[in-house]
N, C-alpha and C positions, 0 to 999 in steps of 0.2 A: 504494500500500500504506500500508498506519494503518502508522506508526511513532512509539509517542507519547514516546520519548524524543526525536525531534524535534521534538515541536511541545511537549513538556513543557519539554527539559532541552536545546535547541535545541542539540542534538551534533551532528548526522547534516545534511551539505553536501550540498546538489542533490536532497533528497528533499521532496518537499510531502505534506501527512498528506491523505489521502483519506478521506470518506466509504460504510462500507459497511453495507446493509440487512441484518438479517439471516439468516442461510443459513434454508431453508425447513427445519422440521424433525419428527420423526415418529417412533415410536418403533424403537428399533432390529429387534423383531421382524414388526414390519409392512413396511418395508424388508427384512427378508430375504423376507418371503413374495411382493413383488412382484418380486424379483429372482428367487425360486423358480419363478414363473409366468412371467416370461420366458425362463428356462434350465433347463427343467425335466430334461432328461436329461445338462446336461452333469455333468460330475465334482465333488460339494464338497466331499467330505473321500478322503482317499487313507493309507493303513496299510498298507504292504510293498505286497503284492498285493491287497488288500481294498479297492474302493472302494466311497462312495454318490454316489447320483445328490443331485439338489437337491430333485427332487421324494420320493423314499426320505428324506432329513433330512427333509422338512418333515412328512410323513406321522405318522414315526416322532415326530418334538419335539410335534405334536400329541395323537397317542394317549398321549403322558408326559403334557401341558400337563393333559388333560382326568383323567388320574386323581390329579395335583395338586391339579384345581380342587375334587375331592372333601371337601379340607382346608379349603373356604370361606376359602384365602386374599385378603386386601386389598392394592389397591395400597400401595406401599412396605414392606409384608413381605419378609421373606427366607426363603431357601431356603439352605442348604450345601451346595454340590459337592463332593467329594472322589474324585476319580478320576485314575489317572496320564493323559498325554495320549491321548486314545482318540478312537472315535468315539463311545461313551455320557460320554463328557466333554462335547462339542460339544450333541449331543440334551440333553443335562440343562441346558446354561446356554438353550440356546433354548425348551426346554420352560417351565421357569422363568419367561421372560418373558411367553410365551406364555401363562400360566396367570397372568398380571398382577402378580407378584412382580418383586424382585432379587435376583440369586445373590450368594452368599457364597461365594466359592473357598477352597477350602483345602490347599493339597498334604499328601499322603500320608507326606512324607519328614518333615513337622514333628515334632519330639518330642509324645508324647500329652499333656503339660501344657501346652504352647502350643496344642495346638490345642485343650482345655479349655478355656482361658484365652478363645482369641477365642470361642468357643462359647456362655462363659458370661458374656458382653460382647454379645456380637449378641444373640443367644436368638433363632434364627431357628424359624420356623413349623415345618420341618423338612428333613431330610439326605438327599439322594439320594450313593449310594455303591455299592460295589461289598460284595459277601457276605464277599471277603478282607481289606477295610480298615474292616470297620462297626463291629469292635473298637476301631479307633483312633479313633472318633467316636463313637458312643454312650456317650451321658451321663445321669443320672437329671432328667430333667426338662425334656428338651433336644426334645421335639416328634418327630414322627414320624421315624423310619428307613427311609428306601425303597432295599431292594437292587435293582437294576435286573437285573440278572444273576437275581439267586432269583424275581423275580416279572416277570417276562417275559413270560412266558403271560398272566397277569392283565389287564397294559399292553397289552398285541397285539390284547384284547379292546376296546380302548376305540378309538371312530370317529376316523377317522384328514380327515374335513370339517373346514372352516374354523371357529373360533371369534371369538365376538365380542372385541373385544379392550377390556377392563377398564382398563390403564394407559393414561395421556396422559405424553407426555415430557416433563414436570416431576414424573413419578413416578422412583425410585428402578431406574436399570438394574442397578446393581451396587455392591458394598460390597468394599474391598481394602486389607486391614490393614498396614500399615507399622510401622515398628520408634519405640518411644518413648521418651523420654529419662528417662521415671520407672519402666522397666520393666515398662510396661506398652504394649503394642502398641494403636495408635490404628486406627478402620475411618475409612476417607475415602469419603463418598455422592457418587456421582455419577449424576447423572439420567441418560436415554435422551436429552434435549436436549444435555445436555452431549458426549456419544459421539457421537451423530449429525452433529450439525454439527462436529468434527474431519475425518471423511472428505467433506462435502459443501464445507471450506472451504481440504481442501488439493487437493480434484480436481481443479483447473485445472495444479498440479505435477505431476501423476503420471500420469492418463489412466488410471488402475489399468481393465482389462476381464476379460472370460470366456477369451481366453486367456493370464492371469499362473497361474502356479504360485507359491505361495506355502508360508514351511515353518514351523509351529507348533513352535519350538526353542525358547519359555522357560516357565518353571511358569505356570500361571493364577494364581496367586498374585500373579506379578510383572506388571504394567501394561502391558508391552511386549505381553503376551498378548492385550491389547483388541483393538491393533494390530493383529495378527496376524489374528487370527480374525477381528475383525466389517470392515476395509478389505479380507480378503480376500473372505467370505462376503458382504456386500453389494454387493460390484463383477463376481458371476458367476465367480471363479478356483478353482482348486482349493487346497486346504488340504492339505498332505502332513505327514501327524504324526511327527514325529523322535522314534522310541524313547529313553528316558532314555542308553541305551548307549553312543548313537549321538552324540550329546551331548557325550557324555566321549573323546568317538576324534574327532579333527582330520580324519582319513585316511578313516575310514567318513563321515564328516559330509563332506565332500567327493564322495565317491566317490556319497552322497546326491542332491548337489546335481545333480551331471552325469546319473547315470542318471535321474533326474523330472523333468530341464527346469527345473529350479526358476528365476522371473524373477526373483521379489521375495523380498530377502534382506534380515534384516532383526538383525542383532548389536549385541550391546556390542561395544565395541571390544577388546578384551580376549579374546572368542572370535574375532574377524576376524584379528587378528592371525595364532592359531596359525596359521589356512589361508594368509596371507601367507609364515610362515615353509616350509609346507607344501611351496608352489609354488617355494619358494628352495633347498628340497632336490630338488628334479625329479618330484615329484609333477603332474603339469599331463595334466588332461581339457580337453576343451572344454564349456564355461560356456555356458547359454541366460541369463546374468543380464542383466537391464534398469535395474536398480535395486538399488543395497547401502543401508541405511538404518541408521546409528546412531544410539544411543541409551545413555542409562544411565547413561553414564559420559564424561569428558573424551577425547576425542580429540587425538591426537597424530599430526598432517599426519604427518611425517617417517617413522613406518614404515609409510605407507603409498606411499612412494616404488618400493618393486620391485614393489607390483602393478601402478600407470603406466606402469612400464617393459615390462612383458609386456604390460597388456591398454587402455592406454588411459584418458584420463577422458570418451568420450564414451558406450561400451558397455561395460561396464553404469556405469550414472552414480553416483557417491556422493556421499550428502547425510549431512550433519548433522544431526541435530535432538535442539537442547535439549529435556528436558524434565522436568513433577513431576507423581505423580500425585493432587495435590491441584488441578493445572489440566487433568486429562485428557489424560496420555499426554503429548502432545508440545506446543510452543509455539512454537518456532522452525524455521527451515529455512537452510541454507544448500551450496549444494552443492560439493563440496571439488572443484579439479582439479589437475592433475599440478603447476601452476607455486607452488601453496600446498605441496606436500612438497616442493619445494625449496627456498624462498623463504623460507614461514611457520611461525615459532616460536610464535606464539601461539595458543590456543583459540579459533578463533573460531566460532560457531555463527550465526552471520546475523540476520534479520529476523522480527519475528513472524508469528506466522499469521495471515492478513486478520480474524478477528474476535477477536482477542486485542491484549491495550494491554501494552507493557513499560514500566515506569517505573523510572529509575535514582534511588534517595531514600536520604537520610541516617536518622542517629536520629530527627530529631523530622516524619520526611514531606516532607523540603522537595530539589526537587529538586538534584541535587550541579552543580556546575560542570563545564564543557567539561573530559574528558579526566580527571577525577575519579573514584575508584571509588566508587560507590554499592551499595547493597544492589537485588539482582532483587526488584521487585512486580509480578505480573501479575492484570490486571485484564482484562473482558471473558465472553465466552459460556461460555468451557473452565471459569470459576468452579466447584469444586464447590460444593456445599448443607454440606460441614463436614464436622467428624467424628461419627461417632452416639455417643449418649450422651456427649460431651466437650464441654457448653457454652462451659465456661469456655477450653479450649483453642482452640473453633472462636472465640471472641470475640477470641481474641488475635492467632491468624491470618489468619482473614479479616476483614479489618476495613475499613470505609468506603472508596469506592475519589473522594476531592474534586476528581478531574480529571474527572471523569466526571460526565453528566448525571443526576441522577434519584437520591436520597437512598437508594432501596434496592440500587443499585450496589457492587458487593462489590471489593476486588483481593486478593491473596493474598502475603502474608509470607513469602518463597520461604527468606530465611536464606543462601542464592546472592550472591556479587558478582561485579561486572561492572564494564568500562568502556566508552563508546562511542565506536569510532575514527572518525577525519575523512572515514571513506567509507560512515559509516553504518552496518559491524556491529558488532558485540557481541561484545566480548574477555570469556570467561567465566574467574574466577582463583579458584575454588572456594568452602570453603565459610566465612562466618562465623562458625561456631560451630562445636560437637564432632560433626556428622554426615560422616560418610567417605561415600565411595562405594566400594565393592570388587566387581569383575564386575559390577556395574550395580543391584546392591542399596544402598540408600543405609540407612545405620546408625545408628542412635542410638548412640553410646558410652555415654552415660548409662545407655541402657537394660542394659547387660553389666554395665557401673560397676553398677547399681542390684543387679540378679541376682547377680554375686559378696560383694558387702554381706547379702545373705542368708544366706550360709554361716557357719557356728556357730561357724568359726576366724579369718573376716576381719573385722577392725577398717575397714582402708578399702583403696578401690580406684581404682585409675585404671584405663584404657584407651586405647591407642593403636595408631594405623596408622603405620607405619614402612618403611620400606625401604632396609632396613641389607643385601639381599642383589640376586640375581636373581630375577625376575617381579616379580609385581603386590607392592603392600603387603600386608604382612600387620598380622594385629590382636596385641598384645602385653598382657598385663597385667600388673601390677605391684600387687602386696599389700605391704598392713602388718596382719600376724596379732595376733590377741588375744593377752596374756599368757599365757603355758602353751601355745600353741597353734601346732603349725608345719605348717601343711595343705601337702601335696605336691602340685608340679605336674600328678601324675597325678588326683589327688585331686579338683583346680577344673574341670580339662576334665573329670571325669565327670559334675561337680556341673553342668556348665551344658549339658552335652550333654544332659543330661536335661530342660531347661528351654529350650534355645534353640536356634533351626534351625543348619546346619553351618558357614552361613558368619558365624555372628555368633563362633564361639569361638574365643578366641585358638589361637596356637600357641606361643605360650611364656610363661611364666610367671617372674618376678623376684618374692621378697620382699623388700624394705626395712626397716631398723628405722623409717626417717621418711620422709616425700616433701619433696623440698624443696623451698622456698618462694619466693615472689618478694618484690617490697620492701613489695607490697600483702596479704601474706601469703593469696596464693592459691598453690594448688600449680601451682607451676613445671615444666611438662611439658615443656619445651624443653631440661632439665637433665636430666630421666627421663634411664636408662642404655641403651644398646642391648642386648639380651637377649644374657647369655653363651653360650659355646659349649655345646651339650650334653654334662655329662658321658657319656663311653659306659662301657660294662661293663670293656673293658677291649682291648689290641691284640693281641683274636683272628686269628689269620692262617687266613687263606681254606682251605678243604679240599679246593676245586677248582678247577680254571680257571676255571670260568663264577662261580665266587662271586666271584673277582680282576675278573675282565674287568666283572661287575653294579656291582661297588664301586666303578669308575673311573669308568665310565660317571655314578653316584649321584654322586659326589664333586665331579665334572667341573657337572654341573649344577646342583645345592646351593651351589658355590662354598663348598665345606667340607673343612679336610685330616681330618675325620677323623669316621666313619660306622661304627658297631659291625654284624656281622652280624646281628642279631637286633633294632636299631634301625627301626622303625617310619618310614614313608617323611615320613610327614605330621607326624610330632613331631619333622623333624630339622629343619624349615623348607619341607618341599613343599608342592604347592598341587596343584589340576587342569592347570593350566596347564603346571608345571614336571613334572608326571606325564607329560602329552602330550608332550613333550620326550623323556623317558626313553624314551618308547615309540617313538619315532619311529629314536631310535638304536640302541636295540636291535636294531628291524626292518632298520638301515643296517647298524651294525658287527659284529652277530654272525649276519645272514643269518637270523633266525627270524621266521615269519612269523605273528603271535598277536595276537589280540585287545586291546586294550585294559582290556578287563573283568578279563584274568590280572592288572593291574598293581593293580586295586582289589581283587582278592581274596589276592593275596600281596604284602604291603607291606612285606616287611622280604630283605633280598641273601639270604640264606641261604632263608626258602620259596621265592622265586620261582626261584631255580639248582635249587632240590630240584626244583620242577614244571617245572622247563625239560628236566630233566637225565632226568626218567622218563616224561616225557609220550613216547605211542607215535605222536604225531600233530603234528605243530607247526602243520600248515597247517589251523585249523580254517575248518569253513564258515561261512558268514555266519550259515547258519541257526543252526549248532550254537552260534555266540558268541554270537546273538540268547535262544536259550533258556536258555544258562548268566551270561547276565546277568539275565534276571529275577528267578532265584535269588540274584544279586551282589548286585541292588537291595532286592530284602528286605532282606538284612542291610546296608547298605550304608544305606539311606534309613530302615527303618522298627524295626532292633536299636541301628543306630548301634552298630555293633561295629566298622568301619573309619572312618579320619581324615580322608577327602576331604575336599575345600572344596566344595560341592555350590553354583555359582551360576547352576544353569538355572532 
């Protein structure tokens, strides 16, 4: 295996750097269609009870691709997706291809000025979208709108034969907007060469085939979704689409996994978890998993110590992998076993991918010393082509790769450090600079920092991720108002919800008269205060039992003495994570058996005891939660009228 911080930064003992050719490569929709034509009736996408065959996808993504090509689109043009996870999700990115473009994803849940924003950044050829969400994408200027759903009939007309195919993969497969430190969200281009060769150059790990079950659990937005859909849909598997709902429920998302065989599972660490704590309440199905695959986010060996204990680390196996999606998806592997949650404290994520180079380097590029931490730069195939329209940022980041042969050799400014230990892997110790990872979204602070500085009462702004309670970090910000001017914390979350997805906004709000300073007079963020207790309205006493028993239960998990009735779950310091928790006990201590979806749509002890307390039904059906989430999700993803953390 290449490990070129061994032959760069000679870290890594007993390893010799190898020569490898490289991976054969082709574009991604020409690969699915030979994989089509070998499996043509088995299963590739799967929705509750709804499936298609391979042969029905490819049919269907052609008769799209060809009333596409009616657009006279060019290779490396774009197209916009915006569809919740479906199966006209899937047909649209492949039609796209198909039709010699790259897809622009976009979730539905984004506020409609962000997804302006990237819209009016890309300025793609045109939008494929659904008739209910073409509101939240239609823009004047912005190229055709194709509702797939209203013109159905039209499409079903066009010949569903092979097409000649237009792109070569050093054309543009896909275009996937990240968070920017200037407020402005950056698209990162990555070719069909770049995608391709990820799954042909980790197949010798995985053996991925036609019978893996695999489950589409993160927005197309997020990168892990490459993952997902093209390692499954190119290996013959089936693809099983996890309702947004579904998503948000540990217990339905389990209960998922068991009834569809699901093999290849693929989380942040952070959703693994829940289902870890899941199985430690007595929750436990029987698993067809082969493989757990992380991603996103930093892993912590140690609570994955009781899933070892119940299931082993040879069935289903879990691996590690680093990754950024400015190198495609993933770039390390390493797979975790039972003797690392007990043993190991450190981050470790392994060895690179055979056609990818990691180099451990200081400020000026020069490799660091044995045992040193250096900044992560990876070089090699995963390279994207940059950000579009961002010259001067794609010069900054991707910049000259002098280990490597050939002038036009790119490596990537990851901003990641690392160190390399004496057996050859890669201690990863986060980030250099102000970008967090939270549920496996990686965050610009700057960019919130930049969006609250817009608001007509803040002078200035910090941002920060803390973790001053129980769960994940959360995001905190801290204002110095204009003269005259004293904006409420209710005031900046509205201001930014309006302007930025759910997991970018803080959840509490500090003004300061000054930020204080270090000796270098930059502001001193290590002095920042930890966000005070929320004032509440006042110590309303409960009107009923179930409102006492909700509030202990909130309390008990918030790790907070004091939670107002009418306090909103998400402004008291919740998250999704720490919601799944509430839900899980309530299903325990008070014997009710309810959806998950009840807890996003009543967020405050006093509705949800109201809706506990009149509902004629407790035991709802899957079906019936299934449909009154849809409803949830509207408001929920697309009014932004509840406080979730949304980090699917």
């Amino acid at each position: 295996m290449q490990m070129a911080w061994a032959e760069v930064n000679s870290l890594a003992r007993g390893t010799e750097s190898q020569a490898f050719a490289p991976f054969p490569c082709e574009t991604l929709s020409r690969s699915f269609e030979r994989q089509a034509a070998s499996t043509p009736d088995g299963v590739a996408i799967q929705l509750g009870r709804e499936r298609l065959t391979y042969r029905e996808l490819d049919q269907r993504s052609r008769q799209l691709a060809r009333h596409l090509r009616k657009l006279e689109l060019r290779p490396d043009s774009l197209v916009a997706v915006c569809f919740e996870r479906s199966f006209d999700l899937i047909i649209a990115m492949l039609a796209v291809l198909k039709a010699g473009a790259g897809y622009l994803p976009i979730d539905p849940s984004y506020p409609v000025e962000r997804i302006s924003m990237i819209l009016d950044d890309a300025n793609p050829s045109a939008i494929l979208t659904q008739e209910a969400l073409a509101q939240r994408v239609g823009r004047r200027g912005s190229g055709s709108v194709i509702c797939v759903d209203r013109d159905r009939h039209s499409i079903a007309e066009q010949g569903s034969h092979g097409l000649d195919e237009s792109a070569s993969a050093d054309n543009l497969a896909y275009v996937i907007y990240t968070s920017g430190s200037t407020g402005r969200p950056k698209g990162v281009m990555v070719t069909h060469r770049n995608a391709a060769r990820l799954f042909t150059s980790t197949a010798h790990w995985f053996n991925f085939g036609p019978s893996d079950a695999w489950t589409l659990f993160h927005s197309s937005a997020f990168d892990f979704s490459v993952w997902e859909i093209w390692g499954c849909l190119l290996s013959g598997g089936r693809l099983v689409c996890v309702p947004h709902w579904v998503t948000r429920s540990p217990s339905d998302f389990y209960k998922l996994l068991a009834e569809d065989r699901i093999t290849v599972l693929n989380q942040t660490p952070a959703a693994f978890y829940q289902l870890v704590q899941l199985e430690e309440a007595g929750v436990v199905e029987e698993l067809k998993l082969r493989y757990v695959i992380f991603g996103g986010e930093a892993l912590n060996f140690a609570n994955l110590r009781p899933w070892f204990e119940r299931h082993g680390d040879q069935t289903p196996q879990l691996i590690n992998m680093y990754g950024i999606t400015e190198t495609t998806v993933h770039v390390t592997y390493r797979p975790v076993t039972a003797g690392d949650s007990r043993n190991e404290t450190r981050s470790l994520i392994g060895v690179p991918i055979p056609d990818l180079r990691i180099y451990l380097l200081d400020s000026e590029l020069r490799p660091v010393a044995a045992g040193d931490v250096g900044e992560i730069f990876v070089g090699g195939a995963g390279v994207a082509r940059g950000y579009l329209n961002r010259p001067e940022l794609t010069a900054e980041r991707f910049v000259r790769d002098p280990f490597a042969e050939g002038p036009s050799m790119l490596m990537y400014k990851s901003g990641d450090l690392a160190r390399a230990t004496e057996s050859g892997d890669l201690e990863y110790l986060g980030r250099g600079d102000l970008q967090v990872k939270i549920r496996g979204y990686r965050i610009e602070l700057g960019e919130i920092e930049a969006t609250l500085a817009d608001h007509p009462s803040v002078a200035q702004a910090v941002v920060l991720a803390r973790r001053d309670g129980p769960g994940e970090p959360k995001l905190v910000a801290y204002i110095v108002g204009k003269p005259s001017a004293s904006p409420t914390a209710q005031g900046l979350r509205d201001f930014l919800k309006a302007r930025l997805p759910e997991h970018m906004v803080p959840y509490a709000y500090e003004q300061l008269e000054t930020f204080p300073l270090t000796i270098n007079g930059k502001v001193d963020r290590a002095a920042l205060p930890a966000p005070r207790e929320v004032v509440h309205a006042g110590p309303e006493r409960a009107s009923m039992p179930l409102e006492r028993e909700i509030g202990e239960i909130w309390r008990e998990v918030l790790a907070t003495g004091a939670v107002g009735l009418d306090d909103n779950f998400f402004d008291v310091g919740g998250d999704s994570l720490l919601l799944a928790n509430v839900h899980g006990r309530v299903q325990r201590e008070l014997k009710l058996d309810i959806p998950i979806t009840d807890l996003f749509e009543f967020t405050t002890i006093r509705g949800l005891a109201r809706h506990l307390s009149t509902s004629t039904a407790t035991k709802a059906s899957r079906a019936d939660a299934q449909e009154r989430a849809q409803r949830q999700r509207a408001a929920f993803g697309r009014r932004r009228e509840f406080h979730g953390r949304d980090a699917s």
